[in-house]
Biopython code that builds the backbone (N, CA, C, O; Angstrom):
import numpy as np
from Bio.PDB.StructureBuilder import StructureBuilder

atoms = [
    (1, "UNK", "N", (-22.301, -2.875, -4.511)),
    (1, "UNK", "CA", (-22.654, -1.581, -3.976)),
    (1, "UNK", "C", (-21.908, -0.518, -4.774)),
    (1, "UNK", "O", (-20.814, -0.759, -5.283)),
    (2, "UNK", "N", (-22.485, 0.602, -4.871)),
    (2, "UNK", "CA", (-21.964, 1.557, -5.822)),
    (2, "UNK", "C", (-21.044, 2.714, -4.899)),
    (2, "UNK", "O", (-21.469, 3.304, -3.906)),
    (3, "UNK", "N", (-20.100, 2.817, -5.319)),
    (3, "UNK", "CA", (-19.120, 3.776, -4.170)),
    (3, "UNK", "C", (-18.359, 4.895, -5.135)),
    (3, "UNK", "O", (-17.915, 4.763, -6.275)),
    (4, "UNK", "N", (-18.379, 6.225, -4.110)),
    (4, "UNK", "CA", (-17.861, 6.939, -5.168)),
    (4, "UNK", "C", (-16.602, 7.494, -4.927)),
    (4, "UNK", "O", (-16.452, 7.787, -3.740)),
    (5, "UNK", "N", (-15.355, 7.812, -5.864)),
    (5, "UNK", "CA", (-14.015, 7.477, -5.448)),
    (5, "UNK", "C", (-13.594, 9.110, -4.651)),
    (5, "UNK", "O", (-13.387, 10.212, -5.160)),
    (6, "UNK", "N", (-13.593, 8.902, -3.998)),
    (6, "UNK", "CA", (-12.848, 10.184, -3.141)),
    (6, "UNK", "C", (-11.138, 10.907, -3.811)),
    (6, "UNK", "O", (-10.745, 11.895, -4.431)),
    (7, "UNK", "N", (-10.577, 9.652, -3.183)),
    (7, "UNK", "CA", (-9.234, 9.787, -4.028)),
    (7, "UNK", "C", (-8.291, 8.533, -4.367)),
    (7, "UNK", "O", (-8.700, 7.536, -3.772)),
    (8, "UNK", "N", (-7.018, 8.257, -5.236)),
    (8, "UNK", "CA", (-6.228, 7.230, -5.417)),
    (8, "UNK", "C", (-4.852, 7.812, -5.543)),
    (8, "UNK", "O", (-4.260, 8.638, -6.237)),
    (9, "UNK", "N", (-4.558, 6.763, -4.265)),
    (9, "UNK", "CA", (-2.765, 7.416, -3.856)),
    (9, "UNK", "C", (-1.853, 5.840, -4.686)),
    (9, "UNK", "O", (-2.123, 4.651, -4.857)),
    (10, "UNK", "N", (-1.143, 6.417, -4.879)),
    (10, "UNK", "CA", (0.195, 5.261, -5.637)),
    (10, "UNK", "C", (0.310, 5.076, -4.157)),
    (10, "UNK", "O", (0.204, 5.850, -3.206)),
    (11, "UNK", "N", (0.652, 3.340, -4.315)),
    (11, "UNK", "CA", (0.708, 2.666, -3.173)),
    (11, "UNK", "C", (2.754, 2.796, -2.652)),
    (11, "UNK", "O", (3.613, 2.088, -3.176)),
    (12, "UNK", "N", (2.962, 3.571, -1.857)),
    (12, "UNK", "CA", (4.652, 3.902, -1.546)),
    (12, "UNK", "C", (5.247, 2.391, -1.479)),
    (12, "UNK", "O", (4.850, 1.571, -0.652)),
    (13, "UNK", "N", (6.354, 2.094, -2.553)),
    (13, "UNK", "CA", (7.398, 0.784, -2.986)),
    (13, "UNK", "C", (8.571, 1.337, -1.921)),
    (13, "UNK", "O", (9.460, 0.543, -1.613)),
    (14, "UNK", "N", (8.584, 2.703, -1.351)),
    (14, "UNK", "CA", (10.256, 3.144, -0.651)),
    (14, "UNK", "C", (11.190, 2.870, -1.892)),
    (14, "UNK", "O", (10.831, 2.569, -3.030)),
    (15, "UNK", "N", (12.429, 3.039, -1.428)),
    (15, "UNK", "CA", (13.412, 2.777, -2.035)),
    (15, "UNK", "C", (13.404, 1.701, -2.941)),
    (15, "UNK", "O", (13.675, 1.846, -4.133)),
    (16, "UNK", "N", (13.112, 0.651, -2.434)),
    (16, "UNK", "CA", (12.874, -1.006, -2.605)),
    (16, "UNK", "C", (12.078, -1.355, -4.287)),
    (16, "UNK", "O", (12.200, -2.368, -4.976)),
    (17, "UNK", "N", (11.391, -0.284, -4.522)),
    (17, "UNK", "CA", (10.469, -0.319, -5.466)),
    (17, "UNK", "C", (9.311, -1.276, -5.644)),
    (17, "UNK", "O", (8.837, -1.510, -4.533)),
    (18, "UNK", "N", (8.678, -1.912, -6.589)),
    (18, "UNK", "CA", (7.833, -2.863, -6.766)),
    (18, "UNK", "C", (8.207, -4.130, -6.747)),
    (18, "UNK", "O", (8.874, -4.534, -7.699)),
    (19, "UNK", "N", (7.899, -4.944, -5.778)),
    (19, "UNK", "CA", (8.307, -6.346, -5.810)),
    (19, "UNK", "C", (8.113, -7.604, -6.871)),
    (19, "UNK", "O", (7.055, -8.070, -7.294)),
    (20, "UNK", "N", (9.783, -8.097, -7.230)),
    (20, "UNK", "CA", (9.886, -8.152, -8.777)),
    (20, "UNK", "C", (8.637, -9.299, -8.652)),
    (20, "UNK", "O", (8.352, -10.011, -7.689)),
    (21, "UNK", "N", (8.027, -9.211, -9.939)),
    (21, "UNK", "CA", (7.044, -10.141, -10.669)),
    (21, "UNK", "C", (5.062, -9.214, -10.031)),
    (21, "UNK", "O", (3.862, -9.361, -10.263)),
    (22, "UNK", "N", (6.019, -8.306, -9.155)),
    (22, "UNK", "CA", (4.666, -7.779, -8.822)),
    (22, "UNK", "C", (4.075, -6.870, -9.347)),
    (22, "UNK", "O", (4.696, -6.318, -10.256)),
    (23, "UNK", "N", (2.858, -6.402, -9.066)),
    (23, "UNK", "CA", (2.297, -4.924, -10.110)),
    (23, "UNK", "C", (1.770, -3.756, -9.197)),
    (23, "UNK", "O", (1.492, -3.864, -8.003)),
    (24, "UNK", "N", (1.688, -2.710, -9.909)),
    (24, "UNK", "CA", (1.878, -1.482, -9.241)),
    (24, "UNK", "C", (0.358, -1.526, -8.537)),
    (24, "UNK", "O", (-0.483, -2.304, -8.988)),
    (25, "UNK", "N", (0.074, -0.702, -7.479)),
    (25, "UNK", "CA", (-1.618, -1.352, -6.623)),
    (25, "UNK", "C", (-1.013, 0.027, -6.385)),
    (25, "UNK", "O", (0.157, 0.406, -6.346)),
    (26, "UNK", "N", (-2.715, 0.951, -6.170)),
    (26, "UNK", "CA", (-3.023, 2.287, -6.128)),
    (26, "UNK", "C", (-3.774, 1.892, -4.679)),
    (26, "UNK", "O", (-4.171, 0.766, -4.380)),
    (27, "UNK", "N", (-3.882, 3.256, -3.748)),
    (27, "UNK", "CA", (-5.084, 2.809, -2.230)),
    (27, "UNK", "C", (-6.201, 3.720, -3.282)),
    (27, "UNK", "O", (-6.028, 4.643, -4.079)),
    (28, "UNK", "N", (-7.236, 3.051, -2.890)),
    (28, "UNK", "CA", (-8.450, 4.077, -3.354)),
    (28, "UNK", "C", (-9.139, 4.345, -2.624)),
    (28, "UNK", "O", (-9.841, 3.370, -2.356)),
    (29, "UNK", "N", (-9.497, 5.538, -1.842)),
    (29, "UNK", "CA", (-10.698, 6.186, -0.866)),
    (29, "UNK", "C", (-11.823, 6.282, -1.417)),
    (29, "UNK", "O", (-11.946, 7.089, -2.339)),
    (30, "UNK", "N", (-13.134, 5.343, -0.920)),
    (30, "UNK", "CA", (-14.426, 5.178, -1.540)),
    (30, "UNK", "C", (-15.004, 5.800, -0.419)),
    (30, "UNK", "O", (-14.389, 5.966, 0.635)),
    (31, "UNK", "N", (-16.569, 6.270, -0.681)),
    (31, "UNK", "CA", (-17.755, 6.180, -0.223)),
    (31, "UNK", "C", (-18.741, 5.806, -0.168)),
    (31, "UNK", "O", (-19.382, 6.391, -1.042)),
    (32, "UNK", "N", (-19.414, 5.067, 0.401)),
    (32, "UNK", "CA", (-20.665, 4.657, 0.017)),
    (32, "UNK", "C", (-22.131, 5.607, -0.010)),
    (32, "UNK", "O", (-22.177, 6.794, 0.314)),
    (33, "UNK", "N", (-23.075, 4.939, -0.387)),
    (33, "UNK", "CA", (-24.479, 5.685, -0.573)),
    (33, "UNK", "C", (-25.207, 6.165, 0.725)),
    (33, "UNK", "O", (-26.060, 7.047, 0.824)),
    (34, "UNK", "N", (-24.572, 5.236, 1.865)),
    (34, "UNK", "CA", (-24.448, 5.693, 3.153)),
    (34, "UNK", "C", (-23.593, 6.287, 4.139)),
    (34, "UNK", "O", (-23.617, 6.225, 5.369)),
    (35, "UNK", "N", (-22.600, 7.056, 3.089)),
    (35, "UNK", "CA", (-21.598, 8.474, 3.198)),
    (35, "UNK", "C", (-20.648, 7.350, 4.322)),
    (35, "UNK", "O", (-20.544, 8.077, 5.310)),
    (36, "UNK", "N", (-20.097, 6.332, 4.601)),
    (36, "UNK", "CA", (-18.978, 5.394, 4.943)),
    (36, "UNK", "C", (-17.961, 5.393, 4.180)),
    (36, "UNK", "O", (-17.954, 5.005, 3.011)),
    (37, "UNK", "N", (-16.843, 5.921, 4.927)),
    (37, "UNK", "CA", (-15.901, 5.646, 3.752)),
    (37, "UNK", "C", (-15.107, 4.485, 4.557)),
    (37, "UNK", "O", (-15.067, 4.089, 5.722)),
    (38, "UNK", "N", (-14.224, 3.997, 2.775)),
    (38, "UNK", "CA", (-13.576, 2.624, 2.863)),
    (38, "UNK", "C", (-12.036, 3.176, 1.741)),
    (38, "UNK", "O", (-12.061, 4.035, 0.859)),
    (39, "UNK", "N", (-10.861, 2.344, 2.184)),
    (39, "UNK", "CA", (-9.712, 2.357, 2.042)),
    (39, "UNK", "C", (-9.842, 0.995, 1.406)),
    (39, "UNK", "O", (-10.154, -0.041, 1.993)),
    (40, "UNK", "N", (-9.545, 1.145, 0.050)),
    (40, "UNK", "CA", (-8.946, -0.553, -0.882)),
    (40, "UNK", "C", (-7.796, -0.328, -1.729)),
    (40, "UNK", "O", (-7.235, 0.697, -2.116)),
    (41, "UNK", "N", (-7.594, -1.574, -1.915)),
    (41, "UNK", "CA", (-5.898, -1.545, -2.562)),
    (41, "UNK", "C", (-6.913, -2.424, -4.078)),
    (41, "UNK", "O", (-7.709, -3.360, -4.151)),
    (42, "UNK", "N", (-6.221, -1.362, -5.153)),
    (42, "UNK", "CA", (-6.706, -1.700, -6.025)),
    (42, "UNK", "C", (-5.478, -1.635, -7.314)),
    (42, "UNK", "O", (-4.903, -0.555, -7.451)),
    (43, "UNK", "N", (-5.166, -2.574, -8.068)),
    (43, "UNK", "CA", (-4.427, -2.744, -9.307)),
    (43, "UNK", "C", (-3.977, -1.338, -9.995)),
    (43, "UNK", "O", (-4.803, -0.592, -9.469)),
    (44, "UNK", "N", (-3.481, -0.814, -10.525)),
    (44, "UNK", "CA", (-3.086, 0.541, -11.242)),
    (44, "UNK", "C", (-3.626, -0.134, -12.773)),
    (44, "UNK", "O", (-4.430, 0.569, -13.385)),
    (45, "UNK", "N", (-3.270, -1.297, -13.334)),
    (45, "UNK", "CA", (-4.206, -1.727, -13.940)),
    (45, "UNK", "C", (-5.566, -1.410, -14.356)),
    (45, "UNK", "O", (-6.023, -0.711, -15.260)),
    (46, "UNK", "N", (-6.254, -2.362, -13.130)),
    (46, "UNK", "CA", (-8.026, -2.217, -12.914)),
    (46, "UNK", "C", (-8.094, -1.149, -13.143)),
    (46, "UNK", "O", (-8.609, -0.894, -14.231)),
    (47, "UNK", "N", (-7.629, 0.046, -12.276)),
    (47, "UNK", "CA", (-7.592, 1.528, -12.358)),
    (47, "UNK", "C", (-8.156, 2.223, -13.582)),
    (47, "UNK", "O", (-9.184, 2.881, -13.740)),
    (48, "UNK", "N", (-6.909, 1.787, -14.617)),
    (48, "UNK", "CA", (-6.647, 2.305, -15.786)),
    (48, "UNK", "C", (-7.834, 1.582, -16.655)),
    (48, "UNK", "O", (-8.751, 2.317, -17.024)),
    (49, "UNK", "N", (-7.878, 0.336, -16.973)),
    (49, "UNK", "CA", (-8.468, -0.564, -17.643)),
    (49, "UNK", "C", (-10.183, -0.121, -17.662)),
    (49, "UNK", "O", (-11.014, -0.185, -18.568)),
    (50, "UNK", "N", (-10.274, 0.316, -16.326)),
    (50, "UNK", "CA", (-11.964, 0.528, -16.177)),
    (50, "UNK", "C", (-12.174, 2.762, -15.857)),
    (50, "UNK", "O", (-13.169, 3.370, -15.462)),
    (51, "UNK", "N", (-11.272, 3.121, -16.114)),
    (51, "UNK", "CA", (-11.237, 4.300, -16.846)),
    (51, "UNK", "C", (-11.545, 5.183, -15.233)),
    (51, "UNK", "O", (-12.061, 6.298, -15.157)),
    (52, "UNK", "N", (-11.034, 4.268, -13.950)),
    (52, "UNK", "CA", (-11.533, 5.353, -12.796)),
    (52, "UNK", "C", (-10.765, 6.761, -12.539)),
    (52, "UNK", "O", (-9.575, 6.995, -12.752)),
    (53, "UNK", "N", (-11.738, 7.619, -12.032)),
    (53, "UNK", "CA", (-10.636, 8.609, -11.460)),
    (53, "UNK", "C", (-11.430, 9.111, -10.375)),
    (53, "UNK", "O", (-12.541, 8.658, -10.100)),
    (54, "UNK", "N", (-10.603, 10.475, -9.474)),
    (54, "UNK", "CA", (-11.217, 11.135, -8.545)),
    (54, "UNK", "C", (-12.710, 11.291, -8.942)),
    (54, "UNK", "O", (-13.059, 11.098, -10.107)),
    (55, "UNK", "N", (-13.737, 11.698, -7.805)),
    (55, "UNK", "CA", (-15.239, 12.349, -8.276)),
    (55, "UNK", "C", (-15.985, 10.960, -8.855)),
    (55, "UNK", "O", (-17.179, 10.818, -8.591)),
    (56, "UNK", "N", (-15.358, 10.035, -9.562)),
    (56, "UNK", "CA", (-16.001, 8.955, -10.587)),
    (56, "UNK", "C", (-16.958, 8.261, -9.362)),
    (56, "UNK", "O", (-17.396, 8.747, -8.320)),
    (57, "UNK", "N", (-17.069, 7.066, -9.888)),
    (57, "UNK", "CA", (-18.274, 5.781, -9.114)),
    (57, "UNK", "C", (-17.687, 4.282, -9.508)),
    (57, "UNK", "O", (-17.698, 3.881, -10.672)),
    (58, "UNK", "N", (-17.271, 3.649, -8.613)),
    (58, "UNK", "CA", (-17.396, 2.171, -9.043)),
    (58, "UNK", "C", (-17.948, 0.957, -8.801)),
    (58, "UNK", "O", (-16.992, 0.401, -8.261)),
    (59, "UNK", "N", (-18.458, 0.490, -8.814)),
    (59, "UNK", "CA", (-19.412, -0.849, -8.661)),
    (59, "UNK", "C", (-18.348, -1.762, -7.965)),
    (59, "UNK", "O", (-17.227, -1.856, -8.465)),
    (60, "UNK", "N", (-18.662, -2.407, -6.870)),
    (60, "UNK", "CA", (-17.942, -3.324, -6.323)),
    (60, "UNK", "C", (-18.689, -4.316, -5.483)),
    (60, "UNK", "O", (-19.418, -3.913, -4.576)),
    (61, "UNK", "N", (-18.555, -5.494, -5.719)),
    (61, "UNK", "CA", (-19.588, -6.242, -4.202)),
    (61, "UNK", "C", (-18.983, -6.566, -3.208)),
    (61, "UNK", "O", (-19.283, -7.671, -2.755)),
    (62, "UNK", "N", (-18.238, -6.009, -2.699)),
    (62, "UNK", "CA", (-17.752, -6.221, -1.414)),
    (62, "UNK", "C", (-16.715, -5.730, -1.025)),
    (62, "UNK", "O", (-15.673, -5.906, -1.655)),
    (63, "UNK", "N", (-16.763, -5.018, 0.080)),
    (63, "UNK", "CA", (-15.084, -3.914, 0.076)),
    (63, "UNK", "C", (-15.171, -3.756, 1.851)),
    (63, "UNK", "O", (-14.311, -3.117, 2.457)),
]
sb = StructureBuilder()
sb.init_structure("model")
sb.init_model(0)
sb.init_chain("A")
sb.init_seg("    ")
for serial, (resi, resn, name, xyz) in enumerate(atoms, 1):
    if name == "N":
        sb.init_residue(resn, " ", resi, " ")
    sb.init_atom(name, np.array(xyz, "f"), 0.0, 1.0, " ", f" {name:<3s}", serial, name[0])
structure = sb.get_structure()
């Protein structure tokens, strides 16, 4: 389903920071084509790698 990104918050580490061996995960606020929105935890990675930002669109099958 095609969803379009509302917004992406850095996921809060607190004090504590990123848990060692772990990787940084962004929340991303989607919408769907039937104006539903959805909250996912997505890689800062993936993020970067597939070029998303605010306003954009991403393809996902299942969220």
């Amino acid at each position: 389903m095609k969803y379009e990104i509302i917004d992406i918050y850095e996921e809060d580490y607190g004090c504590e920071g990123i848990p060692e061996g772990g990787e940084l995960m962004c929340i991303v606020a989607l919408r769907n084509e039937n104006g539903i929105e959805k909250h996912v935890r997505l890689s800062d990675s993936f993020i970067t790698d597939n070029s998303l930002k605010k306003g954009g669109f991403v393809l996902l099958e299942e969220v």
